[in-house]
mmCIF file of the N, C-alpha and C atoms, coordinates in Angstrom:
data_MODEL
# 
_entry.id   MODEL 
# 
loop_
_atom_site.group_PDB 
_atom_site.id 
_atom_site.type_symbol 
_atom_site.label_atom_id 
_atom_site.label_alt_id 
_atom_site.label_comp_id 
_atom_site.label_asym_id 
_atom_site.label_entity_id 
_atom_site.label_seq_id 
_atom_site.pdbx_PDB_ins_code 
_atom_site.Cartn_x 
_atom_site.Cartn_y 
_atom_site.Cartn_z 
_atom_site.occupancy 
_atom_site.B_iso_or_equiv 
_atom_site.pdbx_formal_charge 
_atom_site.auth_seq_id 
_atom_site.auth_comp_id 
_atom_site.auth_asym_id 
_atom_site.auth_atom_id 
_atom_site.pdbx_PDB_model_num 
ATOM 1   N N  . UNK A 1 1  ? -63.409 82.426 27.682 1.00 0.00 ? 1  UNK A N  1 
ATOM 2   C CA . UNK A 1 1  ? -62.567 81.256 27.879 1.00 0.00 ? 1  UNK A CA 1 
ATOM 3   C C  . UNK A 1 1  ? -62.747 80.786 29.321 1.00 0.00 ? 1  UNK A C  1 
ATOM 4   N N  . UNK A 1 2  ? -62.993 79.365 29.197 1.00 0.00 ? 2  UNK A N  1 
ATOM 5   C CA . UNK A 1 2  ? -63.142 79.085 30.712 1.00 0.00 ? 2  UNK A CA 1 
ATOM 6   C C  . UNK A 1 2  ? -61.803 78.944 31.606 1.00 0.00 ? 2  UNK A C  1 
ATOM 7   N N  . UNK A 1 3  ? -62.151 78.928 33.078 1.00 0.00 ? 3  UNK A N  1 
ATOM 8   C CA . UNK A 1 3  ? -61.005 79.124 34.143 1.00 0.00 ? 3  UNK A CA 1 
ATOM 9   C C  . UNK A 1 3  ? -60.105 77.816 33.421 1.00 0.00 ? 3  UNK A C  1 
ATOM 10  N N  . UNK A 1 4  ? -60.884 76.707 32.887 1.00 0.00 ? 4  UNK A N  1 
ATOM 11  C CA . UNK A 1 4  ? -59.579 75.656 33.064 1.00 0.00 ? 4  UNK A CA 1 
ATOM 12  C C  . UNK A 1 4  ? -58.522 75.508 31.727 1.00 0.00 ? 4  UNK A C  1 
ATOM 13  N N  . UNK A 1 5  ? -59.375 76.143 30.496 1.00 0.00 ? 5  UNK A N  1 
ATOM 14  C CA . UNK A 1 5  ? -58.862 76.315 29.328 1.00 0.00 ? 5  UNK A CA 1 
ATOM 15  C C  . UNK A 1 5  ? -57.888 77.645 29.579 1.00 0.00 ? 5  UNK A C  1 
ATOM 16  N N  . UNK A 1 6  ? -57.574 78.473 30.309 1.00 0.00 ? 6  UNK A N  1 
ATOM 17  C CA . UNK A 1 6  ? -56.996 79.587 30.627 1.00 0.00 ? 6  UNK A CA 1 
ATOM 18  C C  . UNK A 1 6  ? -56.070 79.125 31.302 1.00 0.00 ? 6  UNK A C  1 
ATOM 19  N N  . UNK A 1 7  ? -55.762 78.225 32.145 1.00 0.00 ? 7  UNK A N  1 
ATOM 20  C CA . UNK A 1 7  ? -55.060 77.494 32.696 1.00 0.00 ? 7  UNK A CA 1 
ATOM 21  C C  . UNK A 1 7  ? -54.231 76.832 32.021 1.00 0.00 ? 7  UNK A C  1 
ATOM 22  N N  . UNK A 1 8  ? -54.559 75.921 31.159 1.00 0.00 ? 8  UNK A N  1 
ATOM 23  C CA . UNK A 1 8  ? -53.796 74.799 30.100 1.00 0.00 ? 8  UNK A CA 1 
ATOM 24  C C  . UNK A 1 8  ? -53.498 75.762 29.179 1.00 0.00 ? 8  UNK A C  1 
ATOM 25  N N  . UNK A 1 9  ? -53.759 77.355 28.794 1.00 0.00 ? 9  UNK A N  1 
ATOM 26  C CA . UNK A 1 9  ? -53.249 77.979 27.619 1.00 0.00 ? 9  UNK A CA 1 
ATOM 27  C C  . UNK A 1 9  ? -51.918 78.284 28.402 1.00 0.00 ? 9  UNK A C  1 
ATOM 28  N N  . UNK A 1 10 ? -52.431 78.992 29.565 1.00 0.00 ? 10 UNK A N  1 
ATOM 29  C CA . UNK A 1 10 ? -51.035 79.345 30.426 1.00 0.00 ? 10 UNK A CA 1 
ATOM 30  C C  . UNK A 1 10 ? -49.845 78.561 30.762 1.00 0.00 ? 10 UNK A C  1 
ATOM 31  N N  . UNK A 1 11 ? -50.309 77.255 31.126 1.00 0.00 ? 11 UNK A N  1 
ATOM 32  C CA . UNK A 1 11 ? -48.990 76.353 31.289 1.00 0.00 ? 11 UNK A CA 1 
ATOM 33  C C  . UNK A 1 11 ? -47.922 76.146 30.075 1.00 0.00 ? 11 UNK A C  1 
ATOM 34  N N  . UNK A 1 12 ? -48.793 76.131 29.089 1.00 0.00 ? 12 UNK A N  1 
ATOM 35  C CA . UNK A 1 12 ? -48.611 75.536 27.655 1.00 0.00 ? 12 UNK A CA 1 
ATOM 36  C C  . UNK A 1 12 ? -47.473 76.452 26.664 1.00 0.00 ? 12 UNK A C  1 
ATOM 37  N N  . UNK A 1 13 ? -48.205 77.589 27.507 1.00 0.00 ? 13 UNK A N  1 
ATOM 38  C CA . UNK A 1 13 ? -47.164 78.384 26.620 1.00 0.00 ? 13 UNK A CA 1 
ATOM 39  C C  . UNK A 1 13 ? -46.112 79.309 27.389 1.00 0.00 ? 13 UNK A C  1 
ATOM 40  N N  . UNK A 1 14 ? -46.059 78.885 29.218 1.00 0.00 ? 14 UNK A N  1 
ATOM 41  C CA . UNK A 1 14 ? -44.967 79.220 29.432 1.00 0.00 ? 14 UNK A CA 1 
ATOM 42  C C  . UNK A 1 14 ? -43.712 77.886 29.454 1.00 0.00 ? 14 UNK A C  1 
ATOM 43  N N  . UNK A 1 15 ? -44.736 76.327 28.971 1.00 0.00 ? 15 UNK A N  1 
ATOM 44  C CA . UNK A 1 15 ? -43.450 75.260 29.060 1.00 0.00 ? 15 UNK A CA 1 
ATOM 45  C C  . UNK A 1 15 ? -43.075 75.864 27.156 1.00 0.00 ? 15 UNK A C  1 
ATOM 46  N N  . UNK A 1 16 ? -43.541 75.945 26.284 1.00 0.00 ? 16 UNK A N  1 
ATOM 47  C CA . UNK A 1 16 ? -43.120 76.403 25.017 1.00 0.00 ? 16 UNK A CA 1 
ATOM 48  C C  . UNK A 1 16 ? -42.151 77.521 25.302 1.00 0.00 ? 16 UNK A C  1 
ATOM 49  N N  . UNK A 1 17 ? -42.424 78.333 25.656 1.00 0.00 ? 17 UNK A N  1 
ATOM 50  C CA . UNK A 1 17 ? -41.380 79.586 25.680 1.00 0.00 ? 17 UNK A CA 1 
ATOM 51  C C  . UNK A 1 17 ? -40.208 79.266 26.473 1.00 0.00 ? 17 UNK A C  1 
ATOM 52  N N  . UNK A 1 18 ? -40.311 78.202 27.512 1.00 0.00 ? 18 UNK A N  1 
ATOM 53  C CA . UNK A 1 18 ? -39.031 78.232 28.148 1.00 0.00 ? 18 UNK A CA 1 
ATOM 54  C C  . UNK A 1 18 ? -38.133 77.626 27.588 1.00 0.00 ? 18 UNK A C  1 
ATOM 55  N N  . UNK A 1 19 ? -39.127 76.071 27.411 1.00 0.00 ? 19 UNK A N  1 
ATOM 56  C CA . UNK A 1 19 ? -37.981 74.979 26.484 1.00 0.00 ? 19 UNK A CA 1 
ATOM 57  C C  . UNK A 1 19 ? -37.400 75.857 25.417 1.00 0.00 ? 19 UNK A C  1 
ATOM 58  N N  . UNK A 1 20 ? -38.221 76.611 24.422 1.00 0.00 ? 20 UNK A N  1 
ATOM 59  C CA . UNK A 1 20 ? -37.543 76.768 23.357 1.00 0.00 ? 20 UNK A CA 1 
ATOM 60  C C  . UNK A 1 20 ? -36.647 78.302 23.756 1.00 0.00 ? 20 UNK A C  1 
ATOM 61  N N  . UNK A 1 21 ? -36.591 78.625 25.139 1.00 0.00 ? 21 UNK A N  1 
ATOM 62  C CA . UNK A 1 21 ? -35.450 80.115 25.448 1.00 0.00 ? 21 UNK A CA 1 
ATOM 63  C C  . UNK A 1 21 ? -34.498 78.905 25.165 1.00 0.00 ? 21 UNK A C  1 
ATOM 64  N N  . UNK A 1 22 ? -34.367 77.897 26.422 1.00 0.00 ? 22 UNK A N  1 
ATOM 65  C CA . UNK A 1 22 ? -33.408 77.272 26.545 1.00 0.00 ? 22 UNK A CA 1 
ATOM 66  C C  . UNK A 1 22 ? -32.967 76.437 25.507 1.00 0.00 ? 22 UNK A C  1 
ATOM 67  N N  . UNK A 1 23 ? -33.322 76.273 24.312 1.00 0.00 ? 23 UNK A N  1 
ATOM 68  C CA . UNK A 1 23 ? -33.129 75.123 23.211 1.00 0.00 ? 23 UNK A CA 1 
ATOM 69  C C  . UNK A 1 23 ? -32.514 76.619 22.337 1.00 0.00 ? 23 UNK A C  1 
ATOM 70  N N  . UNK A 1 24 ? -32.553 77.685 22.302 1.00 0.00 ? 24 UNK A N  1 
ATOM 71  C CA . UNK A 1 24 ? -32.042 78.646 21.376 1.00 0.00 ? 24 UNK A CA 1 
ATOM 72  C C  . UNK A 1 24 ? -30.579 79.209 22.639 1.00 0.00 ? 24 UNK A C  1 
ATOM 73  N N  . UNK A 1 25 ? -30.929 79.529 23.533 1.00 0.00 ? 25 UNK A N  1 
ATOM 74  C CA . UNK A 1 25 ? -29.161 79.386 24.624 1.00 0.00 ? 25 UNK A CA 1 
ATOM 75  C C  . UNK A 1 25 ? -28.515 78.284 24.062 1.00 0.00 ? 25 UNK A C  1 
ATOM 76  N N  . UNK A 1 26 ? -29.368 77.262 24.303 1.00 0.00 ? 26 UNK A N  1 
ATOM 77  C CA . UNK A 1 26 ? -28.023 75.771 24.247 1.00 0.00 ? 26 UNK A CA 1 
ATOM 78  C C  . UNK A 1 26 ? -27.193 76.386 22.684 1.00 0.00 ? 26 UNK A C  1 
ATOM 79  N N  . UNK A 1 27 ? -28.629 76.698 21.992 1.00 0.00 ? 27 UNK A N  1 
ATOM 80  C CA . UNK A 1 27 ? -27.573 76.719 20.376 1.00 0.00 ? 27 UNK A CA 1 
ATOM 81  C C  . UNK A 1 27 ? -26.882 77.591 20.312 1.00 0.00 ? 27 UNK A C  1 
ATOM 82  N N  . UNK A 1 28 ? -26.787 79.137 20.967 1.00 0.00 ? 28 UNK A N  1 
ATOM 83  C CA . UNK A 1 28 ? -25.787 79.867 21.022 1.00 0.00 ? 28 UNK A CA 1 
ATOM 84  C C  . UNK A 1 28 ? -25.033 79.466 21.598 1.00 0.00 ? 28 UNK A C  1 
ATOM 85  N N  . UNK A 1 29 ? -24.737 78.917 22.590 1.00 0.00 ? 29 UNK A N  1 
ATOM 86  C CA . UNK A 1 29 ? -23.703 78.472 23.495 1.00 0.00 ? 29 UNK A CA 1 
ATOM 87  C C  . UNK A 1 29 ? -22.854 77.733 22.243 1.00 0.00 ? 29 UNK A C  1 
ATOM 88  N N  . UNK A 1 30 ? -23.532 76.783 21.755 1.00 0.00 ? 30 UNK A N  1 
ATOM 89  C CA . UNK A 1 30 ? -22.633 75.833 20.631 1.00 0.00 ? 30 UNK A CA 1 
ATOM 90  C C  . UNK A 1 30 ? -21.975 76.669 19.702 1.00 0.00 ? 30 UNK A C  1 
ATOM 91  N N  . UNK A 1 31 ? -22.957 77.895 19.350 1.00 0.00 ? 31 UNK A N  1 
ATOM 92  C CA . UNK A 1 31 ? -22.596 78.093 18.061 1.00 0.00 ? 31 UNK A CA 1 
ATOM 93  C C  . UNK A 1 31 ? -20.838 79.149 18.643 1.00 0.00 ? 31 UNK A C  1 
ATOM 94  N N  . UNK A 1 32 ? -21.255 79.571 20.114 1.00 0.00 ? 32 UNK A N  1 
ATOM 95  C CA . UNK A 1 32 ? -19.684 80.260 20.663 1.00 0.00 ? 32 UNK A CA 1 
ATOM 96  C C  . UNK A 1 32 ? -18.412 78.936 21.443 1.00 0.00 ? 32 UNK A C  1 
ATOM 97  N N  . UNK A 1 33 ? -19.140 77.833 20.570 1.00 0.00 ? 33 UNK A N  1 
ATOM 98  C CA . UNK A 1 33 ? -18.058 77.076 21.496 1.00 0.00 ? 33 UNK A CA 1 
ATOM 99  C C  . UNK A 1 33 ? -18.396 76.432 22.969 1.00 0.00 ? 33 UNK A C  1 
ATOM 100 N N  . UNK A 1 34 ? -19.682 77.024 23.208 1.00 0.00 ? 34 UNK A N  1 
ATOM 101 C CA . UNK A 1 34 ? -19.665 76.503 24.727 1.00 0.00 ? 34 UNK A CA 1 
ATOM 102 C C  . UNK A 1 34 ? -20.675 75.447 25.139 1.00 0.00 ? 34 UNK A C  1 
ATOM 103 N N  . UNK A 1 35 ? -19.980 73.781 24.839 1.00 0.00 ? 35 UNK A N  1 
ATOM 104 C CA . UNK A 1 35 ? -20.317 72.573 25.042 1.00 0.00 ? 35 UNK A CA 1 
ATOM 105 C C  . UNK A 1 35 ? -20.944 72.978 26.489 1.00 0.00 ? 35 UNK A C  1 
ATOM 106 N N  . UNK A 1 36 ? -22.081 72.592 26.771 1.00 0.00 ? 36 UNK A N  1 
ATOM 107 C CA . UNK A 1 36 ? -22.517 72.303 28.881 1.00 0.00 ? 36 UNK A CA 1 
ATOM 108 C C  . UNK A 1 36 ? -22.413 70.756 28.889 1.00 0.00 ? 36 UNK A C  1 
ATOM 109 N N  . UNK A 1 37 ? -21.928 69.481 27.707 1.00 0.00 ? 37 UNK A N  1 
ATOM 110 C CA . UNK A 1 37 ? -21.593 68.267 28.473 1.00 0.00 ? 37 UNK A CA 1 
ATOM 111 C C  . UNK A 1 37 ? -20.475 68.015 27.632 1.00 0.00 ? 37 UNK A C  1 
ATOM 112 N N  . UNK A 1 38 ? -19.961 68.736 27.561 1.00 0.00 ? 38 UNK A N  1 
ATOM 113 C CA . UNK A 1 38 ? -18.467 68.458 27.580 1.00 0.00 ? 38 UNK A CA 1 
ATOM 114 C C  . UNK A 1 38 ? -17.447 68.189 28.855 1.00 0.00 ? 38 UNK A C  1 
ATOM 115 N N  . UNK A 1 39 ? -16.440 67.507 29.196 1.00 0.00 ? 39 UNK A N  1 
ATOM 116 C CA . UNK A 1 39 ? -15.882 66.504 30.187 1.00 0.00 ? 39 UNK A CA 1 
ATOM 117 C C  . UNK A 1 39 ? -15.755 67.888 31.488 1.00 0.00 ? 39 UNK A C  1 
ATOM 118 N N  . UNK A 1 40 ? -15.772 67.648 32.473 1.00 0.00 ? 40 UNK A N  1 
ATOM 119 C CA . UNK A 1 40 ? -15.235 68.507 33.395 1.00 0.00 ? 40 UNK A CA 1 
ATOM 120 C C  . UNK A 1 40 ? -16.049 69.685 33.645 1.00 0.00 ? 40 UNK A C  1 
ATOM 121 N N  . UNK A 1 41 ? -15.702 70.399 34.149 1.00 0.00 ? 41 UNK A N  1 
ATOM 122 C CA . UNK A 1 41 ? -16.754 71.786 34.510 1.00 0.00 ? 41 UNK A CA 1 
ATOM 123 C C  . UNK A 1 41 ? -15.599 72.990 34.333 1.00 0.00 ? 41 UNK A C  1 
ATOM 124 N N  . UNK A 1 42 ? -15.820 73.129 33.059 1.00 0.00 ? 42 UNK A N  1 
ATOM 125 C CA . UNK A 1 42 ? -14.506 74.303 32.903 1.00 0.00 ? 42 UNK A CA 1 
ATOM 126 C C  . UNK A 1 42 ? -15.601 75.703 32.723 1.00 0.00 ? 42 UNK A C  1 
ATOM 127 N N  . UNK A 1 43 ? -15.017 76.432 32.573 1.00 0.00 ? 43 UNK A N  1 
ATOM 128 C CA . UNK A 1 43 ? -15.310 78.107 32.327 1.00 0.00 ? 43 UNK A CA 1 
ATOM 129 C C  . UNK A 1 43 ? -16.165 77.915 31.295 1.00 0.00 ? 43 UNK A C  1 
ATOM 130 N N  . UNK A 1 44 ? -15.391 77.282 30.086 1.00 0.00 ? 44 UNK A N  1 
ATOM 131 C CA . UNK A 1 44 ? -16.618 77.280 29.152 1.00 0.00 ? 44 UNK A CA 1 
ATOM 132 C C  . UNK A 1 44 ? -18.101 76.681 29.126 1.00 0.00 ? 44 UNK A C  1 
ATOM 133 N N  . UNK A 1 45 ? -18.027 75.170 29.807 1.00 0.00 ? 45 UNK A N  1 
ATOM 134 C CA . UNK A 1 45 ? -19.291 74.519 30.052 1.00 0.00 ? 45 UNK A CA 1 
ATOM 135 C C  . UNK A 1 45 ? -20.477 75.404 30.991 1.00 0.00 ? 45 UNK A C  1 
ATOM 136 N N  . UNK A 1 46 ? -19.096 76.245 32.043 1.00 0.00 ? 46 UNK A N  1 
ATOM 137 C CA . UNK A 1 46 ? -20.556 77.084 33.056 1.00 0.00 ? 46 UNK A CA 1 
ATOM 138 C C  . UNK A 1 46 ? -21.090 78.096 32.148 1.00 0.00 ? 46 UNK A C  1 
ATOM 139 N N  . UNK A 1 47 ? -20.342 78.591 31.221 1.00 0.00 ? 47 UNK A N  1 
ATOM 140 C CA . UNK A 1 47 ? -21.006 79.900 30.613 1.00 0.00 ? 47 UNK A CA 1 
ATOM 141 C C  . UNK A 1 47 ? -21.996 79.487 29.436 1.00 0.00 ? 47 UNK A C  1 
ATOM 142 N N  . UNK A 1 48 ? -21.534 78.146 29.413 1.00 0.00 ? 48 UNK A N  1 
ATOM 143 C CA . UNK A 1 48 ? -22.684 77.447 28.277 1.00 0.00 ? 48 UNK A CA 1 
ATOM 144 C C  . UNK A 1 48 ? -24.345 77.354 28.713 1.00 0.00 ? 48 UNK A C  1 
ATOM 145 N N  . UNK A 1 49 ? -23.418 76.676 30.335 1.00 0.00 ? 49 UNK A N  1 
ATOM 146 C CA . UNK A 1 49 ? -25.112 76.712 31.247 1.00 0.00 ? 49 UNK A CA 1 
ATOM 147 C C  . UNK A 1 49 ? -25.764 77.759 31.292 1.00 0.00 ? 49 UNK A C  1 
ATOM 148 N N  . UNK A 1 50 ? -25.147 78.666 31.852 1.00 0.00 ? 50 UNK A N  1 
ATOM 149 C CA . UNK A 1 50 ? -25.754 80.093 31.931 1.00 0.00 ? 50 UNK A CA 1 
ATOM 150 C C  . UNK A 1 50 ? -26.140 80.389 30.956 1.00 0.00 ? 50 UNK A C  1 
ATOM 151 N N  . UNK A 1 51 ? -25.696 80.473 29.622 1.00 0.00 ? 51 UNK A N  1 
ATOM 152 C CA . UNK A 1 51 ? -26.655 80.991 28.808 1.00 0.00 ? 51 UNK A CA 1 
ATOM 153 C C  . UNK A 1 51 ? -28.023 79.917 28.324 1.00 0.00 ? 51 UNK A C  1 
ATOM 154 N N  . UNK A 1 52 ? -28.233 78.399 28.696 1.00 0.00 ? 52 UNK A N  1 
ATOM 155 C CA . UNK A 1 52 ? -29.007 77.627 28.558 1.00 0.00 ? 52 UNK A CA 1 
ATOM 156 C C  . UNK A 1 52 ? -30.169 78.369 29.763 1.00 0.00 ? 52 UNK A C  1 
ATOM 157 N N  . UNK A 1 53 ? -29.781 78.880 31.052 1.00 0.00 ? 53 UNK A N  1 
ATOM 158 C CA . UNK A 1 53 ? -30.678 79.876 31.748 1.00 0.00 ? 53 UNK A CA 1 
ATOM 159 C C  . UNK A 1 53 ? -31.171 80.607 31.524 1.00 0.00 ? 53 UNK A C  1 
ATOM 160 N N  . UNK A 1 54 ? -30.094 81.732 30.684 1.00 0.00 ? 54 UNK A N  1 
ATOM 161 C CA . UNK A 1 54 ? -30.788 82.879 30.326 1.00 0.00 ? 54 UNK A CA 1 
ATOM 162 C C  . UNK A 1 54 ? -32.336 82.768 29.315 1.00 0.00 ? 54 UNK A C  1 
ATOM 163 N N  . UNK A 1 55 ? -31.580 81.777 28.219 1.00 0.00 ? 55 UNK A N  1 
ATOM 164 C CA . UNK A 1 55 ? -32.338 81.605 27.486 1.00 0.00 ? 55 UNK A CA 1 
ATOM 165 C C  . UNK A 1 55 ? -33.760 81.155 27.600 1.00 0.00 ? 55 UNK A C  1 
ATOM 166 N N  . UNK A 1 56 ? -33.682 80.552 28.370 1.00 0.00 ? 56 UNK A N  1 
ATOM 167 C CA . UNK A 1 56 ? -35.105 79.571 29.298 1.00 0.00 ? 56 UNK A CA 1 
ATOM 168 C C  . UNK A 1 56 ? -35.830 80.934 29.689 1.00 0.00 ? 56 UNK A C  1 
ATOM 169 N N  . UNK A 1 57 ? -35.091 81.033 30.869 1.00 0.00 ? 57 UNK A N  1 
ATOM 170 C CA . UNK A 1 57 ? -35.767 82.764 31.120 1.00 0.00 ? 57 UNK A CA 1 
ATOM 171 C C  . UNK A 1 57 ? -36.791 83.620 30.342 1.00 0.00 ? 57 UNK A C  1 
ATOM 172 N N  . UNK A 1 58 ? -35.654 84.348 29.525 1.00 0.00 ? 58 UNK A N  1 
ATOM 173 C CA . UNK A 1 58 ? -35.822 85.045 28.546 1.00 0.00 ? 58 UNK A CA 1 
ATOM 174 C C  . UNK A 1 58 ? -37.135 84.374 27.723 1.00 0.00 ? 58 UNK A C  1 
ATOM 175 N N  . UNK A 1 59 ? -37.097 83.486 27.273 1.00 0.00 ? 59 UNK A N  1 
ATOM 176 C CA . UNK A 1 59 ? -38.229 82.789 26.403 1.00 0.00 ? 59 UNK A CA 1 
ATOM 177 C C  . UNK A 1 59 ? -39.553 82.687 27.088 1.00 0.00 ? 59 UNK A C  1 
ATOM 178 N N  . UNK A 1 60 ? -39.313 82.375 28.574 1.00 0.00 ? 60 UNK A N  1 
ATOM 179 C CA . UNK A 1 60 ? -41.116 82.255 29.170 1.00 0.00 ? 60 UNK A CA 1 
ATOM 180 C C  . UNK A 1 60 ? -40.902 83.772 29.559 1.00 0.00 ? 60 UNK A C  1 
ATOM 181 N N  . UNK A 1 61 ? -39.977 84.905 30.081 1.00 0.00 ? 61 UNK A N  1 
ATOM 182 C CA . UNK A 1 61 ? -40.661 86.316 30.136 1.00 0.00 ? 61 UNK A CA 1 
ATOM 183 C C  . UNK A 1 61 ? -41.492 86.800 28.541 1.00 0.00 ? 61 UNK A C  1 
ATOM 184 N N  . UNK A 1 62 ? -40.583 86.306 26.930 1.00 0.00 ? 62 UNK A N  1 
ATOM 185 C CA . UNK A 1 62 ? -41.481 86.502 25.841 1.00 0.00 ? 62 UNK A CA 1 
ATOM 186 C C  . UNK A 1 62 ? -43.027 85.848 25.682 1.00 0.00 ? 62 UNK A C  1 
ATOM 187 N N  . UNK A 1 63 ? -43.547 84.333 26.308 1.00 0.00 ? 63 UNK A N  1 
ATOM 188 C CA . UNK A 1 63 ? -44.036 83.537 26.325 1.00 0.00 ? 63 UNK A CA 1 
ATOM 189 C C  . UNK A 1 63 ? -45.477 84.585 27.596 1.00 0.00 ? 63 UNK A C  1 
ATOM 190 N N  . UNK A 1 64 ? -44.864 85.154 28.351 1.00 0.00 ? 64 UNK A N  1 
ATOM 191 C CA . UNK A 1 64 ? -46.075 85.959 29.215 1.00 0.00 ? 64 UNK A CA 1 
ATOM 192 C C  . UNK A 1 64 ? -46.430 87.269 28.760 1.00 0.00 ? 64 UNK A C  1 
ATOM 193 N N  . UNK A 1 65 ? -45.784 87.938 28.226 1.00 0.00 ? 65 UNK A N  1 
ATOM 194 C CA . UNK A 1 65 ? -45.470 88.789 27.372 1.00 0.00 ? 65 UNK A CA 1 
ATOM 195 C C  . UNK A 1 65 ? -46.646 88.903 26.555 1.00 0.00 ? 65 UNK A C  1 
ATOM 196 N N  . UNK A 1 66 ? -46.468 87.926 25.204 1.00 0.00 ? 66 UNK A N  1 
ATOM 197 C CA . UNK A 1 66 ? -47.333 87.242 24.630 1.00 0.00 ? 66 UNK A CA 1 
ATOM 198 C C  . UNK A 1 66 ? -48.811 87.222 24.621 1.00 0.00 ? 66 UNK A C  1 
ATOM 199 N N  . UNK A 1 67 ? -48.971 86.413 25.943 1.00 0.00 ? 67 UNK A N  1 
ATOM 200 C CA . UNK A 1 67 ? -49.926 86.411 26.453 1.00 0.00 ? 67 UNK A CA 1 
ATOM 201 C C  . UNK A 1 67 ? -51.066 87.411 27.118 1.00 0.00 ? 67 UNK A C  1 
ATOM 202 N N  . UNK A 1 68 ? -49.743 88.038 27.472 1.00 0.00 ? 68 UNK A N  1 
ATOM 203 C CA . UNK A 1 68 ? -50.333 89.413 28.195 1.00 0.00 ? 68 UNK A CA 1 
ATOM 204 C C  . UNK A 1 68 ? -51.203 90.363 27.092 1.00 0.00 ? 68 UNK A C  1 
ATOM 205 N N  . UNK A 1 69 ? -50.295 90.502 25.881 1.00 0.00 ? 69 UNK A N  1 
ATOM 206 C CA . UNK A 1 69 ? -50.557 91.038 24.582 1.00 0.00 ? 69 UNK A CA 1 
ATOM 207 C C  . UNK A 1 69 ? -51.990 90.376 24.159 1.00 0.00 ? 69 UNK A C  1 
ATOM 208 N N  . UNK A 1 70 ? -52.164 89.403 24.057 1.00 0.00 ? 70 UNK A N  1 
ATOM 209 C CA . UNK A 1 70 ? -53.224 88.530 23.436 1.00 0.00 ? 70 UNK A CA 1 
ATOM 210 C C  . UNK A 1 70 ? -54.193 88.570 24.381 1.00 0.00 ? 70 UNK A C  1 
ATOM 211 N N  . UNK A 1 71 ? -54.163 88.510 25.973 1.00 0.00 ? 71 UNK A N  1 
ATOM 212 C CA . UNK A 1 71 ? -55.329 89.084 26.152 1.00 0.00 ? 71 UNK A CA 1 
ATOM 213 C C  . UNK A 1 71 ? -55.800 90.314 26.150 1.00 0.00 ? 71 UNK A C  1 
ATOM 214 N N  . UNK A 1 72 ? -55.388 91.527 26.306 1.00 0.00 ? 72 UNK A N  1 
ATOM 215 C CA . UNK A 1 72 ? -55.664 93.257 26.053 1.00 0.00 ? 72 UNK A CA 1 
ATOM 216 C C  . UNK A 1 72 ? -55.986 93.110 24.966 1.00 0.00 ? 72 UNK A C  1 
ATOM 217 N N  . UNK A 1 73 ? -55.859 92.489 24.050 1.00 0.00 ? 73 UNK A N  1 
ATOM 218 C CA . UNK A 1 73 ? -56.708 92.139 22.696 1.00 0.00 ? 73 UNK A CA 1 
ATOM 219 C C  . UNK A 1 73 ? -58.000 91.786 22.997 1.00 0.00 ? 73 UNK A C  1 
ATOM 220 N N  . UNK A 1 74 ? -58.047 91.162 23.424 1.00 0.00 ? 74 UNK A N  1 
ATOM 221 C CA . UNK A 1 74 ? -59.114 90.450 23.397 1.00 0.00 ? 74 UNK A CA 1 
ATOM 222 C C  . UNK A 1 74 ? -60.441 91.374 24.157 1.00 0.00 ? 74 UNK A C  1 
ATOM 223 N N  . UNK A 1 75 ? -60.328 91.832 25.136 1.00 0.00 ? 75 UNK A N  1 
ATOM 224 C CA . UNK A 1 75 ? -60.603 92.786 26.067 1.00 0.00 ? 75 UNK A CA 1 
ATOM 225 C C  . UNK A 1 75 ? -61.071 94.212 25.531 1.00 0.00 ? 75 UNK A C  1 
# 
């Protein structure tokens, strides 16, 4: 695989893994109640955010992970 196709695999699938950490936080957050644009900045909206973080997180550490896996394969 060349340097630049190794590059665009890498970006690609740490913006996939993050958006979708953070698109599976947002939905737990909902599914516990915790709106992040709902009015005001209460307890619940920050813990909504935070888990919209974690999740992001969490999804590009699976997303390198992944990767990491798929190349020792390859190898």
């Amino acid at each position: 695989m060349s340097t630049a196709q190794r590059l665009l695999m890498e970006g690609a699938s740490d913006a996939i893994g993050f958006v979708g950490g953070a698109l599976a936080g947002y939905g737990v957050g909902l599914l516990l109640g915790m709106d992040i644009f709902s009015e005001g900045y209460g307890a619940a909206s920050i813990a909504g955010i935070a888990l919209v973080g974690i999740g992001g997180g969490l999804g590009l550490h699976l997303a390198r992970r992944w990767r990491a896996a798929r190349s020792a394969r390859k190898e």
